[in-house]
TORVOFI-570594 format. One record per atom (N, C-alpha, C, O): y, x, z. Coordinates in steps of 0.1 Angstrom, whole numbers, plus 5000, padded with zeros to 4 digits. Each point is the difference from the previous one (the first is absolute). Layout:
<recs>
YXZ...
</recs>
This chain:
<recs>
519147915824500050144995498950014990500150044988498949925018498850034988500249894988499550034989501249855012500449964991500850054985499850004988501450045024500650104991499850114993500650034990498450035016498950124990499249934994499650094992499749815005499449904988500649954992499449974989502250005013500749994987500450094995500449994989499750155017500750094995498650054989500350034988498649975015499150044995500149924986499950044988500249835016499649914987501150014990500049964988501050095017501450004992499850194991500650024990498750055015499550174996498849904990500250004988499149945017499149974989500449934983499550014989501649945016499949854988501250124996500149994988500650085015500950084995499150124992500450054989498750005014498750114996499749954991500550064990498649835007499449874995501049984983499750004989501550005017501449974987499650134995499550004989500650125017500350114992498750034994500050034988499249975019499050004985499449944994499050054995501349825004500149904988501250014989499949984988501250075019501250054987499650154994500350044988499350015019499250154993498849974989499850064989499649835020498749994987500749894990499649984989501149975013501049924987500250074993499450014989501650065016500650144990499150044994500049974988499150085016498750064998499449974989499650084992500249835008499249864990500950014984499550014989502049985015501349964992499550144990499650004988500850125022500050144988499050024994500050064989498349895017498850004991500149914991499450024989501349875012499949904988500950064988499750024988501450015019501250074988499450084993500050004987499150135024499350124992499049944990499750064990499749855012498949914994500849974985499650044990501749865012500449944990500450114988500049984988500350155021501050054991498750094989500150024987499150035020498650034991499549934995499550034989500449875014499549874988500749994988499449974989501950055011501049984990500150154995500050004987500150085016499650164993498650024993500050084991498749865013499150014998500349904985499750064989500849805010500149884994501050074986499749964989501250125014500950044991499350144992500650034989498350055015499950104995498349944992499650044989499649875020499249924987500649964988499550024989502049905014500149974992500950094986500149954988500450185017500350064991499050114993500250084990498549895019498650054990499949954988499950064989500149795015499349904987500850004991499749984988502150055017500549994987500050144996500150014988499750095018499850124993499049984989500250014988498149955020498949974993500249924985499450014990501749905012500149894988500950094992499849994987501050085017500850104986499450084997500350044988498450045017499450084994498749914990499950034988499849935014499349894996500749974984499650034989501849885012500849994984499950154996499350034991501350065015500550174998498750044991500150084990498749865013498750074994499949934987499750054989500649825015499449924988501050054983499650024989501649985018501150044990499450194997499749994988499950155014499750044999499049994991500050044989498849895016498749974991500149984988499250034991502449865007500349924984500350174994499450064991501749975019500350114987498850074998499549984989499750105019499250095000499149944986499650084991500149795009499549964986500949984987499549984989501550025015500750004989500450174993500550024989499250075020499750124995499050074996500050124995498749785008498950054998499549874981498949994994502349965003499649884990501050114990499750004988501350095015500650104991498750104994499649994988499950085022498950064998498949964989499550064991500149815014499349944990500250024988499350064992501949885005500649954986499950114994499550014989501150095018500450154993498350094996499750064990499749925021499250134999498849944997499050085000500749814999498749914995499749914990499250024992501649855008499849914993500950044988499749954989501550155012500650034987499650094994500350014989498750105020499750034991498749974990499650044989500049845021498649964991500449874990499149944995501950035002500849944991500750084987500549964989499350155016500650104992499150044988500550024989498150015016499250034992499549894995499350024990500749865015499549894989501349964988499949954988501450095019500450004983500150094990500149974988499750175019499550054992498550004990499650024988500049965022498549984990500149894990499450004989501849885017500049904985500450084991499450024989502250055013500950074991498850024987500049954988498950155019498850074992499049924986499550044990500749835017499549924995500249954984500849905000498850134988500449964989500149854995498849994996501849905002499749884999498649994989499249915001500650174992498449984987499450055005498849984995501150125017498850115004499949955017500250075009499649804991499949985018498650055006499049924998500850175008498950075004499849925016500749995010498049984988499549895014500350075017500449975011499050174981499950065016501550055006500050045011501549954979500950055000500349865009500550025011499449874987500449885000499549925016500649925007498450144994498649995014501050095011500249945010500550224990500350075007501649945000500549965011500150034981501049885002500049885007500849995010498449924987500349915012499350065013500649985011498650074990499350035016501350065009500449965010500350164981501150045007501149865001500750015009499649884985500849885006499450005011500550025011497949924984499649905012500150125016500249965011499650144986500650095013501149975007500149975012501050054977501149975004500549885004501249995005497849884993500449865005499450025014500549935009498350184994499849995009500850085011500049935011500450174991501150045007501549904998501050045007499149904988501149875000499349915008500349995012499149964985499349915013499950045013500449925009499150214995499950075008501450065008500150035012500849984981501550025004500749885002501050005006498649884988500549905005499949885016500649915005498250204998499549965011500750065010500749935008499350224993500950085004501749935002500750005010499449964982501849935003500549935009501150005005497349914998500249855012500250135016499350095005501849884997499950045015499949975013500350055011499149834986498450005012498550044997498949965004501550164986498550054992499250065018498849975000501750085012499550075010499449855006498849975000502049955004499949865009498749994988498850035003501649924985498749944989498650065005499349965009500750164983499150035001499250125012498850045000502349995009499450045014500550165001500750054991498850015018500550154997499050064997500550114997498149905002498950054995500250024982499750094993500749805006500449964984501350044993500350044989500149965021501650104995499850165001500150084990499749945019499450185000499050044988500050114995499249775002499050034987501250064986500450114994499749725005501450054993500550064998500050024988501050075021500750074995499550145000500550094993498549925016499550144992499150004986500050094993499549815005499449994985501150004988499650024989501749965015501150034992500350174999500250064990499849975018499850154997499050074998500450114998498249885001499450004989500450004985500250094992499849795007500349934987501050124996499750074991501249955016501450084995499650154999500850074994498449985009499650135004500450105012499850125000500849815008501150105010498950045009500250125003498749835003498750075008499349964998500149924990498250095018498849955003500249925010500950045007498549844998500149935004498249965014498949984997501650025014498749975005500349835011501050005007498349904994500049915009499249975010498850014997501449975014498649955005500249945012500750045009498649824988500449945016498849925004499649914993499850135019498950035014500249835007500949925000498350075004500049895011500349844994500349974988499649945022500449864997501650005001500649995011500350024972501149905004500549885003499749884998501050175008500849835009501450004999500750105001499749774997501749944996500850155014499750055011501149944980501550085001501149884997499849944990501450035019500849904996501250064987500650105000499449814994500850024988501550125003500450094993500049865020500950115000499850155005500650104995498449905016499250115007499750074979500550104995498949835001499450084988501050034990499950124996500949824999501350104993500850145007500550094994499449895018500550115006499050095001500550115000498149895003498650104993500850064989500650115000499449834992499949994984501350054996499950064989501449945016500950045001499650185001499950074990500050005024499650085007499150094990500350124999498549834994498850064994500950034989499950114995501149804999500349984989501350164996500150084990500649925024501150114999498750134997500250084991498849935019499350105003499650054982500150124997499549804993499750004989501050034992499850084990501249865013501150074990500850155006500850064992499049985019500450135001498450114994500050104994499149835010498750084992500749994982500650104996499249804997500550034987501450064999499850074990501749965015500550054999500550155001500850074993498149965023500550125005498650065000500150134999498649845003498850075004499450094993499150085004501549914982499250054990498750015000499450104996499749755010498650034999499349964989500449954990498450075015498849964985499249895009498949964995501250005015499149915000500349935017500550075010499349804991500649945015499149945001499549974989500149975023498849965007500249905009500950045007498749824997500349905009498949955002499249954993500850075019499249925015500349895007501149995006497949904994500349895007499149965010499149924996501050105016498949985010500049845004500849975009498749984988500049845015499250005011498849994997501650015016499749965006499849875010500249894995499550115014500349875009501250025006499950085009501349874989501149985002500650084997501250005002498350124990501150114996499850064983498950004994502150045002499850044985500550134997501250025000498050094996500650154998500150024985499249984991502050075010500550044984500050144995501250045003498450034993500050124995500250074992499050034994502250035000500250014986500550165003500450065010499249984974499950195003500450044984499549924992501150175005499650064989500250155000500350055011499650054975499650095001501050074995499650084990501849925014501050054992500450105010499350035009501950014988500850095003500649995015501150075000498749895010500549955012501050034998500750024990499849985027501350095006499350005009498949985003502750105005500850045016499649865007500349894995499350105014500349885007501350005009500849905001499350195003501450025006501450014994500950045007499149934980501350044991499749824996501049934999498150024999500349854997499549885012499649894999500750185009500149885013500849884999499649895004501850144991500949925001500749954987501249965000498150044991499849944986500249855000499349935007501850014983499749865004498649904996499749895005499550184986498949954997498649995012499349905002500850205005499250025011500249875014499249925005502550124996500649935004499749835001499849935011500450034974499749874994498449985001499649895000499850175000498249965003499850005017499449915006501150205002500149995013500549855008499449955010501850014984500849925002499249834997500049905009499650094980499049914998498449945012499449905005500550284991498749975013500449975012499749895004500650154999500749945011500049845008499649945009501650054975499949805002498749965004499849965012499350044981498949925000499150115008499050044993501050015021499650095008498750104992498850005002501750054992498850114989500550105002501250035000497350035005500250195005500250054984499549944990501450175010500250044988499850135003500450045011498850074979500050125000500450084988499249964992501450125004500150074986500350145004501150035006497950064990499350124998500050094986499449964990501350185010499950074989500650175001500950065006498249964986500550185002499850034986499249954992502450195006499450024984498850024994499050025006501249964981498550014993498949925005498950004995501349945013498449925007500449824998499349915006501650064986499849865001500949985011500750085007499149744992500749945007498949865004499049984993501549935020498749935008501049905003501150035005498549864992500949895011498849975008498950044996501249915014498949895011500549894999500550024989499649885014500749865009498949925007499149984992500749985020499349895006500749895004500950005008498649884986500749895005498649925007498850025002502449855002498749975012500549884995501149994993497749895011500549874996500449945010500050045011500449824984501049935007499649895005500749935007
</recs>
């Protein structure tokens, strides 16, 4: 008898024993599945970051060409032709028996100007001018082109020790700063824009403001330009802020962090 209640026992055991070893199987099985199947959701949505990251990346670079190729219209038209303009005029003036030196001195100086904004626009054309020469050097740039042009006053300033930005992290800056600039010359009607460059240790604040005509902030929320700078920062994880009320100007922020 007591035998028979020791196997019965042992047979409740090893049958107990089965069932929760096939429970923690199972067990094991659906944590692995749940394991696999987030590995592969995680695996598929990195991977449609980077290819997002890599289209926005060409998307900027192809923008940038045009954006200089509209800004080499500009040139032609509203600078170098016209300072070509008055050096032939001034030859026109010029009598071949009466060549007057100082007529002749203000003639070529206006070429040699003009060879120098050709040189200077030729540089402009290569479109790795941002990768080339950095984004410190590009922001110089192209606000010193507006100068030159007359469209505002111009202020720069950048604070602290800079440090490498990766070639693509920095076209998409420069992208971003760049829209912010051409809605100031298009729509701001200002007289004068301002840029801030902080460095930090591991972080870089961008600041740009001018003194035009704002808006609504709530009537251009959903603008694709805003949009397209929001959308950017992002990629390359940059807080983005843009601030404005009528008559008071307009403010971008951006903080980026390094990598």
């Amino acid at each position: 008898m007591v035998l028979s209640n020791i196997a019965d026992d042992v047979k409740v055991l090893v049958v107990s024993s089965s069932i929760v070893m096939f429970i923690l199987l199972v067990t094991i099985i659906i944590l692995f599945a749940i394991f696999q199947k987030r590995k592969l959701v995680f695996i598929k949505q990195r991977n449609e970051a980077e290819k997002k990251y890599l289209e926005e990346v060409a998307l900027t670079q192809v923008e940038i060409q045009e954006n200089t190729l509209r800004n080499i219209s500009w040139e032609l038209h509203d600078n170098i032709g016209q300072l070509l303009s008055v050096a032939n005029i001034q030859l026109n003036r010029i009598e071949p028996d009466k060549m007057e030196y100082e007529q002749v001195d203000e003639v070529r100086e206006l070429i040699q100007t003009s060879l120098k904004e050709l040189r200077a626009l030729s540089r402009s054309l290569n479109n790795e001018v941002v990768s080339t020469q950095g984004l410190i050097e590009s922001i110089q740039g192209e606000l010193d082109r507006f100068t030159r042009l007359n469209f505002l006053e111009t202020e720069f300033t950048v604070t602290g020790n800079p440090w490498g930005i990766s070639k693509n992290n920095g076209l998409i800056l420069y992208r971003i700063i760049q829209e912010f600039f051409s809605n100031v010359i298009k729509h701001a009607k200002a007289s004068r824009l301002e840029v801030f460059m902080t460095f930090d240790q591991g972080k870089l604040n961008i600041n740009l403001m001018d003194d035009g005509v704002g808006f609504d902030e709530a009537t251009i929320r959903k603008s694709s330009g805003l949009l397209n700078m929001q959308s950017r920062a992002q990629l390359i994880d940059a807080k983005f802020m843009l601030t404005s009320q009528p008559q008071s100007g307009t403010k971008l922020e951006i903080d980026y962090f390094q990598r």
